[in-house]
N, C-alpha and C positions, 0 to 999 in steps of 0.2 A: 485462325488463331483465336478469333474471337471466339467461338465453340470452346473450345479447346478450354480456354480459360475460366467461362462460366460454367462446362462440366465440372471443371477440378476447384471451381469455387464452390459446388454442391456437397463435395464430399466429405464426409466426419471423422475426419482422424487421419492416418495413413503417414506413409513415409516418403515413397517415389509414385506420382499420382502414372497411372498406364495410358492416361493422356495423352504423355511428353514423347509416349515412347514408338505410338500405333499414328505416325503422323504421316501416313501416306495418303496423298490429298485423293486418289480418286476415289477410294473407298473409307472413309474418313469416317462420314454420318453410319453407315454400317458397319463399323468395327465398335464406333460409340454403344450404339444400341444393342450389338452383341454382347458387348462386356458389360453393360448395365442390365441385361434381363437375366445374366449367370451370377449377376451377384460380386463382379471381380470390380474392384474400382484402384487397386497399387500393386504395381510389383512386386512386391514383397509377398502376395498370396500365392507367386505361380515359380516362385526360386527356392531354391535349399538354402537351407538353416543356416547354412555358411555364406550367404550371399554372392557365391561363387558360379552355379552354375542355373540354367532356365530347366526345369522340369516337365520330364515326358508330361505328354497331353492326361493318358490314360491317368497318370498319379494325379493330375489336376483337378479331374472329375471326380474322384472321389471326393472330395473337399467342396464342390458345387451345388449350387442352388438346385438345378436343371441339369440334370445329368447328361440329356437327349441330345442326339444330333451327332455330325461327323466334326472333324477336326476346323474349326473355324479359320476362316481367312487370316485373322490380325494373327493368329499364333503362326500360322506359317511366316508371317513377314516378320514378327518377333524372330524367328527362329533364322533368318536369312540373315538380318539387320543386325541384330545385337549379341550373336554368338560365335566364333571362330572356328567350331568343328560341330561334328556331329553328337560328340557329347553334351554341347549346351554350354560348351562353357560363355561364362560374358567375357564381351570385350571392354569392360570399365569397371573400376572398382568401385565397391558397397559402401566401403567402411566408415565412412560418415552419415547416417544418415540423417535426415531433414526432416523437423519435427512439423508437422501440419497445423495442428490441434494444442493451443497451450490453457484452453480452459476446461478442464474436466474440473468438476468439481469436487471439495474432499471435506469429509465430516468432519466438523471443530473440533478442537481439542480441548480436552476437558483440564482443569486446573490441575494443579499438583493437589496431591492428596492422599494419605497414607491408606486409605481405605478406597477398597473396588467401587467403579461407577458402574451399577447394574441399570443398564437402561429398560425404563419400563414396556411393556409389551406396545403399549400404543403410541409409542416415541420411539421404537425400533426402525434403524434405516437399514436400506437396502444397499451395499456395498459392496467392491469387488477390485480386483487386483489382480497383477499379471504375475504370474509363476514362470520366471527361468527356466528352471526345472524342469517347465512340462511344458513349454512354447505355448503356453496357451491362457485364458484369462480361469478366474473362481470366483462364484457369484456364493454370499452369504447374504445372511442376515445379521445385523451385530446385535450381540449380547450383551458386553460387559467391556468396558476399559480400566486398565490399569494405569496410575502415571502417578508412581511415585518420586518422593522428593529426590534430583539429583538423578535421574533415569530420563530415558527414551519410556512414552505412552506405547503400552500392546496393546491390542485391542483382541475378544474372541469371539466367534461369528457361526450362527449355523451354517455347513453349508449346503448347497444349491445348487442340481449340474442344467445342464442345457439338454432338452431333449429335441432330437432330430427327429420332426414330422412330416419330412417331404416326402418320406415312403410310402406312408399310410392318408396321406393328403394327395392321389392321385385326381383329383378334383378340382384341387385348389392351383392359381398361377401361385411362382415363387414372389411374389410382393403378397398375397392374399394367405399366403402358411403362417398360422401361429406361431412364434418366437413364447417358449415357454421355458421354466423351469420347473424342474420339481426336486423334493428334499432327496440328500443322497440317504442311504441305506449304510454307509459307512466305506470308508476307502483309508488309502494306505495315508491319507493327509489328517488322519485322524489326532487328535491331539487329547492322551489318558488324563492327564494330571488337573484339567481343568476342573474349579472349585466355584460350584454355582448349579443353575438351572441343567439338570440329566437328562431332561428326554429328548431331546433332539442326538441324534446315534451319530451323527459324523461333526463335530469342531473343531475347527481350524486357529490355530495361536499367527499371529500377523502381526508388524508393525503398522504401527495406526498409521503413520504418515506415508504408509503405501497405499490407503483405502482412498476406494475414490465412490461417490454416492452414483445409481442410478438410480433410475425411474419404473414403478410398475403400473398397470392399470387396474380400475377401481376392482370392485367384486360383480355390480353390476354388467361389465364388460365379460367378464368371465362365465357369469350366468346365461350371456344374449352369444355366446361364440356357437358359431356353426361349421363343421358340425360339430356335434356333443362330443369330447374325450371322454374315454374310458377310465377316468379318474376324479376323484371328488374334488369339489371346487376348494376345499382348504388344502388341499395337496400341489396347489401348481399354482403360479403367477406367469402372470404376463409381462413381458417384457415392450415395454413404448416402443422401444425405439429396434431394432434389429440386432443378432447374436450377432454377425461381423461388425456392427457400429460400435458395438461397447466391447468388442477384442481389440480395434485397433483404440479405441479411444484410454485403454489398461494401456497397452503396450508405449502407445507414444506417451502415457505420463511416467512408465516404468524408464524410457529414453530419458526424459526430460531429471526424473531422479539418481538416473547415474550420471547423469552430465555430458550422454552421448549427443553433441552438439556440431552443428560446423557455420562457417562465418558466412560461407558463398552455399547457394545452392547447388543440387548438383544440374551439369547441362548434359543432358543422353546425344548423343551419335553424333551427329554434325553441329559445331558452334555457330552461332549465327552471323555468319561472315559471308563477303560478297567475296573475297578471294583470300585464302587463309597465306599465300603469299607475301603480302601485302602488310602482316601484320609486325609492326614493330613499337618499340615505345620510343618517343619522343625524348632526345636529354632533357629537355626541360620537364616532362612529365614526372620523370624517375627521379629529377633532383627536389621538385615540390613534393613529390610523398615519401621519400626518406629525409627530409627536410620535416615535415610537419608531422609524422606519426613516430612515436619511440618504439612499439614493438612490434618484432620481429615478423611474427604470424599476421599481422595488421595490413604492414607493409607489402609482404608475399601475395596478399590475397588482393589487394586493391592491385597492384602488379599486373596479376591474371586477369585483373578483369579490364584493364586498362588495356593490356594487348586483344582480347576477344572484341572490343569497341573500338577501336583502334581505324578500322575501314571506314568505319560511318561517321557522317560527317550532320545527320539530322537525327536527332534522340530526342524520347520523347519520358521522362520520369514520372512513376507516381510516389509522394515519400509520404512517412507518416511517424509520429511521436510517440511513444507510450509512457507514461508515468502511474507507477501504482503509488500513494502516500501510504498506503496504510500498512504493506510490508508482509503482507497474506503470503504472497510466495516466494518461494526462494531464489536469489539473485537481487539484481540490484532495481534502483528504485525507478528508475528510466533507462530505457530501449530506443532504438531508432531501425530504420527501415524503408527499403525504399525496390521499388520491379519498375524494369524496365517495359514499356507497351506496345511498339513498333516493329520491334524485329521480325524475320519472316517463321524461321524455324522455332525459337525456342526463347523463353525474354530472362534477362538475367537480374536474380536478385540477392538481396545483401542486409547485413543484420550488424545491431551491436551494441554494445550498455555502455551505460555515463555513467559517471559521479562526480558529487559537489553541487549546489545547490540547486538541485533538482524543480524543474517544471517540464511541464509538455511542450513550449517553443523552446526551448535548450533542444530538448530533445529532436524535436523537427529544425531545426535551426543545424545541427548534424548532421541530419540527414540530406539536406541539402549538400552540405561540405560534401559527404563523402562520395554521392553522386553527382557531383562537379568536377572531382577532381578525379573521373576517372576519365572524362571526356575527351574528344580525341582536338588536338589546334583547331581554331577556327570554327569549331561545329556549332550549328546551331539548335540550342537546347531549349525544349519547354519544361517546365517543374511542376505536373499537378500536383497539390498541397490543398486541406484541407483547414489549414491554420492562417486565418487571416492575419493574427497579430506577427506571424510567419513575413510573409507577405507586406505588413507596415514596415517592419523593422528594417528589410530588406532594401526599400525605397528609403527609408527615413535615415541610414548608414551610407549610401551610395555618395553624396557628396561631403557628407558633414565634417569629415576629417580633413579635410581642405581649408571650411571655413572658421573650423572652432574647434581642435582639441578638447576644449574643456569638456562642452556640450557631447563630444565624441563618447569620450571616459565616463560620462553617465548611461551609456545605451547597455542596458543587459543584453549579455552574452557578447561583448564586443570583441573578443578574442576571435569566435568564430565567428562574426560579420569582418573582421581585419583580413582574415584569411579566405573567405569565399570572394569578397573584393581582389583580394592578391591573386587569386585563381583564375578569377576570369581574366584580370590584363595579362598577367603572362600566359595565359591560352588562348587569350584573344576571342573568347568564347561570345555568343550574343544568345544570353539568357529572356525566356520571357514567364513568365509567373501566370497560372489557370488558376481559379479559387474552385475546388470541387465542394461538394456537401459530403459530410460525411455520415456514413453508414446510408448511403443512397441507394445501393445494390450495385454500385460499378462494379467492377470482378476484381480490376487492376487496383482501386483504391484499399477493396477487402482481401489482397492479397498485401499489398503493401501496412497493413495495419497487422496484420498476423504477423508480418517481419519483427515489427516494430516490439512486440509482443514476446515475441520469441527473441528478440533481442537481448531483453532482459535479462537472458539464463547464463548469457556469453560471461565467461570466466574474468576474461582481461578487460578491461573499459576501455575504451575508447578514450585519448588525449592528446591536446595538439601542445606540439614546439613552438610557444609563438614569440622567442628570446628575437628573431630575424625579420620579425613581421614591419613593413614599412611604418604602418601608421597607429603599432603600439609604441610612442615614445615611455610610457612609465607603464611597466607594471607592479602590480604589490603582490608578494607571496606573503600568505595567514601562515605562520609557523615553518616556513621555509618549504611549504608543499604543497598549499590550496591558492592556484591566481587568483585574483579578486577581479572578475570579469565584468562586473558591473557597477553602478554608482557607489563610490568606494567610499563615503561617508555615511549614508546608509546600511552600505551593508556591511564598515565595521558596528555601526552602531549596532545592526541587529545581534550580531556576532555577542558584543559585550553582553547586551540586555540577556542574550540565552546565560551567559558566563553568571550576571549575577541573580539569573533565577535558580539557579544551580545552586550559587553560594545560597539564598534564602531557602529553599528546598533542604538543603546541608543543615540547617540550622539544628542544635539541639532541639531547643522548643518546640519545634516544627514535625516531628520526627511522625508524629500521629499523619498531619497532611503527607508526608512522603509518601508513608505508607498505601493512604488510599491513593496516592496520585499513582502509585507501581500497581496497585488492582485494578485501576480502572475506572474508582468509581467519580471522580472529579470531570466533568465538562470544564475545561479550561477556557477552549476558545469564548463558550458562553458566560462562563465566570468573569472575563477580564471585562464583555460588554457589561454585566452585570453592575462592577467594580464602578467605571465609567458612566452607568448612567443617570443621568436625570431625572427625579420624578417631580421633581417641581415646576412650577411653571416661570417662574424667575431662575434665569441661570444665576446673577450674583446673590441670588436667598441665599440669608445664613445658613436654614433649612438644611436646606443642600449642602454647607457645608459640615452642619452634624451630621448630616446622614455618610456623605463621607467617612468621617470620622470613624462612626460606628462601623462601618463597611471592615475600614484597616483593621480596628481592635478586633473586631471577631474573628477574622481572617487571619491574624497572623498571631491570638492567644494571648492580648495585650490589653485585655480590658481590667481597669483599677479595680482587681481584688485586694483579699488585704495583704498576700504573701507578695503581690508586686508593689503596695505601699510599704511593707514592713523594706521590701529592697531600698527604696530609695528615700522610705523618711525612716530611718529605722528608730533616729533619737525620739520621735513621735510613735508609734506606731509601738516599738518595745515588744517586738515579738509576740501580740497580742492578735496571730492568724486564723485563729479555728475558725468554721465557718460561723457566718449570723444565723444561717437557718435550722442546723441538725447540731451545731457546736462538738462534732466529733471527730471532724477530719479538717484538714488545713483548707484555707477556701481558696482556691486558684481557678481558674480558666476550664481546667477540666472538670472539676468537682463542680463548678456551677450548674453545668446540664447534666448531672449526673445525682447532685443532692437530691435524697427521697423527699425532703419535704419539700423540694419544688415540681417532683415527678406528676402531680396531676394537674398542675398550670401548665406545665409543657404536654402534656397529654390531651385538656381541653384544647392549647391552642391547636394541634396538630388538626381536632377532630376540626376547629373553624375554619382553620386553610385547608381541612381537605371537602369539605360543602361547600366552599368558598369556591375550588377548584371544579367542581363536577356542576356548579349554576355555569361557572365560564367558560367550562367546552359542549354544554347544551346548548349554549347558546350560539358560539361560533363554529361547532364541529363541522367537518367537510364531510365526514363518513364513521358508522359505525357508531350513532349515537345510543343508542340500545345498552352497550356496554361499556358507555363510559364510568359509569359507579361501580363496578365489579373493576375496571382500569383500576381505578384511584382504592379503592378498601380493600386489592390485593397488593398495590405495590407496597415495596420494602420500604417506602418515607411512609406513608400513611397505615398501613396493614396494622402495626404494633400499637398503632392510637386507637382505633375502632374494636380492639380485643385486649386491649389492656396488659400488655405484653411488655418485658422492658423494650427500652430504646434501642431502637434499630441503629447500627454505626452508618446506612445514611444518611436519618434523620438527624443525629448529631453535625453532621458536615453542614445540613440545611441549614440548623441553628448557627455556625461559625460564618453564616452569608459567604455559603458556595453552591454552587446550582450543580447539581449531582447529575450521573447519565441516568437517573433510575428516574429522575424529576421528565429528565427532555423525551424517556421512554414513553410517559403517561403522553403526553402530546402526540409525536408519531403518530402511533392506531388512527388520529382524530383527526389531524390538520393536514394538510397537504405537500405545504412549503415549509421549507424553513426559516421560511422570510417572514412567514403568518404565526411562527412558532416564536419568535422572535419575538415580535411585537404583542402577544399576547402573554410571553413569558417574563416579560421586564416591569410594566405594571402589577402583574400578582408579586412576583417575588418584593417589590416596592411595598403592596401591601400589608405581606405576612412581615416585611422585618420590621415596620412601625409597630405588628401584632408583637411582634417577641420585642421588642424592647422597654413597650408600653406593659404589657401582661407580665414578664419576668423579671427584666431587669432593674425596671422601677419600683418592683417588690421586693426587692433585694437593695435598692438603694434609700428606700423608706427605714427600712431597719438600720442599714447604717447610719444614717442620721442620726438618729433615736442612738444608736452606740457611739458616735463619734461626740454628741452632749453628754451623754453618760462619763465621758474621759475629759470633760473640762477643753473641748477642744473646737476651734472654728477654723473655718476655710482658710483665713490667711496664717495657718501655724504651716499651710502647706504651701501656699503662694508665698511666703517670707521667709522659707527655711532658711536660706542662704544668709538670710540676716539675721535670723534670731542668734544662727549656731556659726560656730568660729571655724574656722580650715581645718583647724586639728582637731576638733572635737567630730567634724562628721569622718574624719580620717580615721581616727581610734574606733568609730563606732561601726565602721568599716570594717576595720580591719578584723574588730570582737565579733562580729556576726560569725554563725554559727556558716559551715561547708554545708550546702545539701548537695547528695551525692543522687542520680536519680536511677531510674530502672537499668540502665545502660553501665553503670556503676562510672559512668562521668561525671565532672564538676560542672555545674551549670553555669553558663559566664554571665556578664553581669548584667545582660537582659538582650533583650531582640532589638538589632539596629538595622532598619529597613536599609537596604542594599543601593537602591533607587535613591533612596535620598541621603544617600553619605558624602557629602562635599568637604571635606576635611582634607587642606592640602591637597584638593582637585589638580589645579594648576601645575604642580608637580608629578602626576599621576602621569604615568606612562599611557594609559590608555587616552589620558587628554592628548597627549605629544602625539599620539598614534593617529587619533580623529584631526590633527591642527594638521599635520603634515600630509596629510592624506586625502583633505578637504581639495575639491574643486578650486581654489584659487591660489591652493600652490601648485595642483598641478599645471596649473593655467600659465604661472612662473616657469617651469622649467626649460630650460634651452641647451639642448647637447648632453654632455655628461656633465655639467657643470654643478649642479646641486642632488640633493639628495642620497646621491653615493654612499655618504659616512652619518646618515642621518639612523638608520635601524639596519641591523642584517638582516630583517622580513625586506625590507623595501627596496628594491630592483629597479634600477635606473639604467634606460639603454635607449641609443637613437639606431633608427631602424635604416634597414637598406637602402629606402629608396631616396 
């Protein structure tokens, strides 16, 4: 079995590996090495199109590496074993298959844009896709994308067929033959209408999101091949990796695109049972998984596997977690997965996606569940796991709901630690927990991680009933739909905080950061340290707290121009807004870094922070110090200072004190970490903003001065408004102010009230009652059904079974 599994952990791609299926132990290593020197590595190579029936030998060889030789051993035992007559037919159905391979990789997708992205010759990738149509894969080269606003991206591609050289490479073994392409001459996939580069004779029109990138080799590779081909070196590539490698690797992401998915894998000929007699399900078993799973297909399949395990009484699990954040592919944001490693014939595994507040122990914290609860009474189970926080949580939930509820309702993910606890007393199971390493080369762990992977794509998530569970006494539903499985005052708090970055993100004023926060160009996470941190060496320095200060006002378009004086002193101020420096346009927040007669102050300073910038990664760089000044004088913050160019809309964000991705891009090439990127990114940017506030904005508050005596006016006309002028008088002057209507053709409201610090009739705020009742020490209170009941219909009050 061990064989067996580290072959079909070699293989690239594929759907039913031939492993599973040629497992007749005496001739075992020889049926291996048979089907690995012809090039066959899945069933699916040696069946009709219909998955229905096994294919004469003779149809087989044409399709082969190695044509030679008589009819091999394994196909005769295939033909004994797995077919019912003499036609071939199988004796199991196809129709789900099992995806192998969930990382193929696929070229980016280019922004919306009304205009073609012609990619340049030396930025051309190599791509390919599986045709339906023709059961088979097409290799191009891409040309040009399209992706306009409101549309699916096309993409169009030269293309490139496969030439077959094992005729003419009688010389060569089938690992040592060339895998090439060369251009087509034109075929029926031709595509007229295309508007661009004409000389390539055969293009192909393709959805982008069906391309998937391969690899070819240099030119040098091509010039040192022996022997020579009969065709000029710019007429043909080499392909890395082999023409079956990258057919099944189209095809199983063509599977994965239509959503040809299934939950169980498939088990070929005999289940792995000591006596298929024997096999029945426990009541207790059927009533804890149609108790704890709501759907339907869920249910069925945890079922069958329950009965297939049902003999054995020692199992042995490898599980494993998947979480993508980033959202690159499609499906959801965490998978779970888990193979079994012990069985004799054949090991059973299992797949499936979550959601709701996604991590990788949520997701191995499932995967546990579902491989517990398929075990048979009494058996005694190991769980290799690669997640030691896995592992903590597991010991650190085993008593605690005994001693402290409270302490209980803080453990993330306690919904599922309630119910693998529940599982094992009523199975009476004795669990023991292995820490493996992961990506070690085990077979079983790197099958169990592909599950977990492949889970992701599962249609339905995965979610437990846990209204019955002994040792949930309280739980809270977010909007009558999301449990709150974790420390429940945290994470409504996190809940709110996203709600009122939301609301300030909404803001009118704001409308410019939205924008770049929806392209991308905002580092938030490093923004917020930014926001936070200290450059002073006294934390209570005033210092510190200007600098603060200045942090808010740039960031959120709140620095005392004179249209936000004219707002709030308007009886002083008398609509007297144009700017101090060009006096031709109103001076606000925007116009500040945009007025021309400030445009070469903000020009030199850029050039001093970006010398500023290229002495500091000289100095600390890890790699690639050569081109750090070509880094820094082509990026989009700097490039426009050193050519005199207007202002870049990065550079502007930089000025507003926010740390751009084009900023954290310059660092990458150079530093290692992002821990060293960190630390070297918060004292420049400390730097530069003393530079701009010192260089610009006290250039601009020098002139007001000098205007604010020109008007007969001192500081306390602004610190004593309230006394100089009566209730009514700034009420009238209110109310005369003129409407600005701004690009949006909105009413501007009466200015920016930071979201974060709005305590006005807190106490009364729902979302206070919401944190008060849901705090740790009234859960600590509750006893039976007696409170909470009629406190929120989010909040769900129930004592449990046991």
């Amino acid at each position: 079995m061990d064989t067996m599994s580290c072959y079909c952990n070699k293989c690239k791609g594929g759907t039913y590996p031939l492993s599973h299926f040629i497992i007749d132990k005496k001739f075992l290593f020889a049926h291996i090495n048979s089907i690995k020197n012809k090039g066959i590595m899945f069933l699916d190579h040696i069946i009709t199109k219909d998955n229905a029936f096994l294919e004469d030998y003779e149809d087989i060889k044409k399709h082969l590496v190695h044509k030679g030789g008589k009819i091999p051993h394994w196909y005769n035992f295939l033909k004994d074993n797995i077919t019912i007559n003499n036609q071939g037919r199988l004796i199991f159905d196809l129709d789900k298959p099992i995806i192998q391979n969930l990382t193929a990789p696929h070229p980016s997708i280019p922004p919306e844009d009304p205009n073609t992205l012609h990619h340049p010759k030396r930025s051309q990738q190599w791509v390919a896709f599986w045709a339906p149509h023709l059961s088979d894969i097409i290799y191009g080269k891409l040309l040009s994308t399209n992706h306009f606003p409101n549309c699916n991206p096309v993409s169009y591609m030269e293309h490139w067929i496969h030439k077959d050289l094992s005729a003419s490479s009688l010389n060569s073994t089938p690992c040592s033959t060339p895998n090439i392409i060369v251009r087509c001459q034109g075929c029926a996939q031709h595509f007229s209408y295309y508007v661009g580069d004409l000389r390539p004779k055969c293009i192909i029109q393709v959805k982008h999101k069906e391309l998937i990138l391969f690899d070819t080799l240099s030119k040098k590779k091509r010039e040192d091949l022996y022997p020579r081909l009969n065709i000029p070196i710019k007429d043909f590539q080499l392909l890395k990796y082999s023409h079956p490698h990258y057919r099944l690797l189209a095809f199983n992401d063509f599977l994965i695109q239509q959503g040809h998915n299934s939950t169980i894998n498939f088990r070929p000929i005999n289940p792995p049972s000591d006596d298929n007699s024997h096999n029945i399900i426990s009541p207790i078993k059927k009533m804890l998984i149609t108790k704890l799973f709501d759907d339907v297909k869920i249910i069925e399949d945890l079922l069958e596997i329950s009965l297939t395990l049902s003999p054995f009484t020692n199992l042995e699990f490898f599980t494993d977690g998947s979480y993508e954040p980033t959202h690159t592919q499609e499906g959801f944001s965490m998978g779970y997965g888990w193979t079994t490693s012990n069985l004799t014939n054949v090991n059973i595994t299992y797949n499936g996606s979550l959601k709701f507040f996604p991590s990788s122990t949520k997701a191995e914290t499932m995967a546990i569940l579902t491989a517990l609860i398929v075990c048979p009474s009494f058996g005694k189970i190991t769980i290799n796991t690669d997640s030691q926080a896995a592992i903590d949580s597991f010991h650190k939930s085993k008593n605690l709901h005994s001693t402290s509820p409270r302490r209980y309702n803080k453990i993330n993910n306690n919904i599922l630690w309630s119910s693998i606890h529940y599982i094992i007393k009523e199975l009476s199971l004795q669990v023991r927990f292995i820490k493996v390493k992961a990506h070690s080369g085990n077979a079983f762990n790197d099958i169990a991680d592909i599950q977990a992977k492949l889970g992701r794509t599962q249609p339905i998530p995965t979610t437990i009933l846990h209204d019955h569970l002994p040792h949930q006494n309280i739980t809270l539903n977010w909007n009558e739909e999301i449990p709150l499985d974790k420390d429940v005052r945290k994470c409504i708090g996190t809940i709110l905080n996203y709600r009122r970055l939301d609301n300030h993100l909404n803001h009118p004023s704001l409308n410019s950061i939205k924008e770049a926060t929806k392209t991308h160009l905002i580092d938030w996470a490093l923004s917020s340290k930014w926001f936070h941190y200290n450059g002073r060496n006294d934390t209570t320095s005033p210092l510190h707290s200007k600098d603060i200060k200045w942090k808010i006002r740039c960031s959120t378009l709140t620095l005392p121009t004179l249209d936000i004086l004219n707002r709030n002193f308007p009886l002083i101020i008398k609509d007297r807004i144009n700017c101090l420096l060009c006096d031709t346009c109103t001076e606000s927040n925007v116009h500040l870094w945009e007025c021309p007669q400030l445009y070469e102050k903000i020009r030199n300073c850029f050039v001093t922070m970006g010398n500023k910038l290229i002495d500091l990664l000289k100095l600390h760089a890890d790699k690639l110090s050569l081109v750090i000044t070509d880094s820094i004088k082509h990026s989009k913050t700097f490039r426009w200072a050193y050519r005199s160019e207007p202002i870049h809309p990065v550079a502007l964000l930089f000025l507003k004190s926010y740390i751009t991705n084009d900023l954290v891009g310059i660092f990458r090439p150079h530093i290692n970490t992002m821990k060293s990127i960190i630390t070297l990114l918060m004292p420049y940017m400390h730097t530069c903003s003393l530079l701009i506030k010192t260089e610009i904005w006290k250039t601009r508050n020098q002139l007001w001065k000098i205007q604010r005596d020109n008007w007969g006016l001192s500081k306390k006309n602004f610190t004593k408004y309230r006394e100089l002028y009566t209730r009514s008088q700034r009420a009238i002057a209110a109310a005369n102010r003129p409407l600005i209507i701004n690009e949006h053709n909105s009413i501007h409201e009466r200015g920016y009230i930071n979201p974060f610090n709005d305590f006005r009739n807190f106490k009364l705020d729902k979302d206070f009652l919401f944190i008060l009742f849901s705090s740790s020490n009234f859960l600590h209170s509750v006893e039976g059904d007696q409170s909470g009941s009629n406190v929120f219909k989010e909040v769900r009050v129930h004592t449990g079974d046991g």
